[in-house]
ChimeraX commands (.cxc) that place a marker at each C-alpha (Angstrom):
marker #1 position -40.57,52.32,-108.10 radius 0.5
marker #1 position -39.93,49.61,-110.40 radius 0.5
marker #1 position -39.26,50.42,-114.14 radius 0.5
marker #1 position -42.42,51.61,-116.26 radius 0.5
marker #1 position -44.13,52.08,-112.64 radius 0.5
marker #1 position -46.37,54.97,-112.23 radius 0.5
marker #1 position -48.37,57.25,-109.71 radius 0.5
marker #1 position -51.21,58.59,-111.07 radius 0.5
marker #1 position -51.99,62.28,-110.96 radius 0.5
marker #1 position -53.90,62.86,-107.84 radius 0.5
marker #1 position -53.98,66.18,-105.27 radius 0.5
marker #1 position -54.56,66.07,-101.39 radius 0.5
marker #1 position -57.16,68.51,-99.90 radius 0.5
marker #1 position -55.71,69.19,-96.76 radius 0.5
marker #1 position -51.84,68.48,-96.58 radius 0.5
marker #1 position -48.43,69.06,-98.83 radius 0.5
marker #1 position -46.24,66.96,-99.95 radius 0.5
marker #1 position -42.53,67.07,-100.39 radius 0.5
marker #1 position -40.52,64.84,-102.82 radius 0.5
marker #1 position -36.49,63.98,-102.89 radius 0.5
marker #1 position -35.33,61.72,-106.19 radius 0.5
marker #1 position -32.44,59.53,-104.45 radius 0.5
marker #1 position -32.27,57.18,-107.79 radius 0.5
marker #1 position -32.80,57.17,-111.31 radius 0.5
marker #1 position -34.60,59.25,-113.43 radius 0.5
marker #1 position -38.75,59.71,-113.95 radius 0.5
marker #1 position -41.08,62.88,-115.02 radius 0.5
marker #1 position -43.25,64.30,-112.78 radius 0.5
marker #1 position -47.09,64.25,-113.89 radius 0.5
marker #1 position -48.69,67.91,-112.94 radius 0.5
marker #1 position -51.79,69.73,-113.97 radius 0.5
marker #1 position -52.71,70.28,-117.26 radius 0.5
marker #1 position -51.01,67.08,-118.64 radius 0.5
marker #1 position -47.67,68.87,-118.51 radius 0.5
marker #1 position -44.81,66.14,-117.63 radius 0.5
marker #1 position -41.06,67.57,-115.83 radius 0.5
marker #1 position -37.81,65.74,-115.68 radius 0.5
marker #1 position -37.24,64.56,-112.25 radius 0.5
marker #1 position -34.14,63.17,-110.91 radius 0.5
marker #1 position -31.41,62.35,-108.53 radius 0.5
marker #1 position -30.64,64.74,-106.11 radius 0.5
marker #1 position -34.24,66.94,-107.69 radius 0.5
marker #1 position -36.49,68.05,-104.85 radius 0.5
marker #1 position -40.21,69.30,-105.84 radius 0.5
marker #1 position -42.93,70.58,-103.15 radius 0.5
marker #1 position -46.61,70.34,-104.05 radius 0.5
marker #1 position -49.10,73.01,-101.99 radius 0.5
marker #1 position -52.71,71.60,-100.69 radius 0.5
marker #1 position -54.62,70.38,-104.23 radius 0.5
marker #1 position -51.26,70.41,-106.45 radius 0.5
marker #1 position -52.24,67.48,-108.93 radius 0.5
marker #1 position -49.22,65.94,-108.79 radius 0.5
marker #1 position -47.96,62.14,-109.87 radius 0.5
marker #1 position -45.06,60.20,-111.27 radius 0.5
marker #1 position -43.64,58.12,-113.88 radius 0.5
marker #1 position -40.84,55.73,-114.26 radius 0.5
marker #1 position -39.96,55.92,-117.47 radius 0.5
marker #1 position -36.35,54.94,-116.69 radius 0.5
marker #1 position -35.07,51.55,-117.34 radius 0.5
marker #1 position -34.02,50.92,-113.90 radius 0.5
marker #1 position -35.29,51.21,-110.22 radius 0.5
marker #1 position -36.62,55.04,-109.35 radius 0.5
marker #1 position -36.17,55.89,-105.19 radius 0.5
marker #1 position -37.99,58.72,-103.65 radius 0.5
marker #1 position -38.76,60.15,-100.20 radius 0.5
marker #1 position -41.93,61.91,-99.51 radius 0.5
marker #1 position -42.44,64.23,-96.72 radius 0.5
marker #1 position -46.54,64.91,-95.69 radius 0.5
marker #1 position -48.00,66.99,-93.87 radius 0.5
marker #1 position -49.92,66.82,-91.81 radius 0.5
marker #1 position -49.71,63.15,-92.25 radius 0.5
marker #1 position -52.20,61.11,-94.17 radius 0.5
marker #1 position -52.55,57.50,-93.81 radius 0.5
marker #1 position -51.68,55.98,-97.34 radius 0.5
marker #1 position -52.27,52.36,-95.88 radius 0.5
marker #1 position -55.06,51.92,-98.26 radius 0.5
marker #1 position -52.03,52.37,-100.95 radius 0.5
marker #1 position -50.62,49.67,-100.26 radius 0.5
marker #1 position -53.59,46.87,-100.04 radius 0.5
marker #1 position -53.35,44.46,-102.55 radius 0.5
marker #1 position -56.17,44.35,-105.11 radius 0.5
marker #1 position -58.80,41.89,-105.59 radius 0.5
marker link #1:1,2 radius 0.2
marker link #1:2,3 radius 0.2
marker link #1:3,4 radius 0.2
marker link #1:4,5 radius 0.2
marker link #1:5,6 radius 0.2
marker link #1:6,7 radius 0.2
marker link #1:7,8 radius 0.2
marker link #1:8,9 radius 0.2
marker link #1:9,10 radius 0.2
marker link #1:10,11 radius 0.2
marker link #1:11,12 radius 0.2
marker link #1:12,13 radius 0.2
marker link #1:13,14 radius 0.2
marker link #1:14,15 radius 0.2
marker link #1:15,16 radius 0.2
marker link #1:16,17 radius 0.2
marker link #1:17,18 radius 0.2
marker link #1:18,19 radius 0.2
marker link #1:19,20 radius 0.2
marker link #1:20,21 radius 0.2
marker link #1:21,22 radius 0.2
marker link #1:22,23 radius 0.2
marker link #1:23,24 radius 0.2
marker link #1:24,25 radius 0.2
marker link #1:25,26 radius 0.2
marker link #1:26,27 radius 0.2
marker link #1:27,28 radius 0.2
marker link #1:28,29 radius 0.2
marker link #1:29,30 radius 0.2
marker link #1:30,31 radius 0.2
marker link #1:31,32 radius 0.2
marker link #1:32,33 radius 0.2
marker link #1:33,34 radius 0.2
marker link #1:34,35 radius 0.2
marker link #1:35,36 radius 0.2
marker link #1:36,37 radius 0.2
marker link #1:37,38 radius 0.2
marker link #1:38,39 radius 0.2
marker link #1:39,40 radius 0.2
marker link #1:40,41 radius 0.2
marker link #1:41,42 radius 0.2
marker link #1:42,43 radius 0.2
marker link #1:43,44 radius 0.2
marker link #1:44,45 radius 0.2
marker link #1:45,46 radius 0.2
marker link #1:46,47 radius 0.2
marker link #1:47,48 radius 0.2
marker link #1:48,49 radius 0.2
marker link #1:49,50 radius 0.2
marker link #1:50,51 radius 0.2
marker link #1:51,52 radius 0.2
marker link #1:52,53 radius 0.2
marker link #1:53,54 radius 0.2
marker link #1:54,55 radius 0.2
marker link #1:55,56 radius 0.2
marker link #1:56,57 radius 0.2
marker link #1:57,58 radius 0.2
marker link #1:58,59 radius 0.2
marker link #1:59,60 radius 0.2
marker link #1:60,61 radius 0.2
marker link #1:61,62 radius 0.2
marker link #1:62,63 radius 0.2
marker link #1:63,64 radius 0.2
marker link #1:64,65 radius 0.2
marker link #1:65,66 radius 0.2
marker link #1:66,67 radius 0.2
marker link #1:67,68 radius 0.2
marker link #1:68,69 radius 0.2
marker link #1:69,70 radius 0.2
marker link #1:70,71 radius 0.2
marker link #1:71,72 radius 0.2
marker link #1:72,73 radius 0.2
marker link #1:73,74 radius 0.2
marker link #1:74,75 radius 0.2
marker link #1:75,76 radius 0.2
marker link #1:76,77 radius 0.2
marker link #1:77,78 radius 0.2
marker link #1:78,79 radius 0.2
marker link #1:79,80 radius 0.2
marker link #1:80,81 radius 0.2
marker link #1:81,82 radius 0.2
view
């Protein structure tokens, strides 16, 4: 994620997610408009209908990996808007 890049807060129904910070530094966006540090080398796992999200708020490039299952296809993601 680019600096001052964000991922709204959002849950999933029917799947978890797990997230590993490889680079930078951001803040997690959870329920309740509460906000964590999360960083290199952090890991976080969010049950079925965790709100969860993220923020850049770093000044340089932010790296994650996120682990889902069962899958979902996020193609609709990554469509550029109109």
């Amino acid at each position: 994620m680019k600096a001052g890049a964000s991922q709204p807060r959002h849950t999933h129904d029917a799947s978890e997610q797990i997230w590993y910070a490889a680079q930078g530094t951001g803040k997690l966006l959870l329920a309740d408009d509460r906000e964590k540090e999360f960083k290199a080398g952090d890991a976080v796992r969010f049950a079925d209908g965790d709100v969860h999200g993220l923020l850049n708020d770093g000044k340089d490039e932010f790296v994650y990996v996120s682990v889902t299952a069962p899958p979902i296809h996020f193609g609709y993601a990554y469509q550029e808007k109109r």
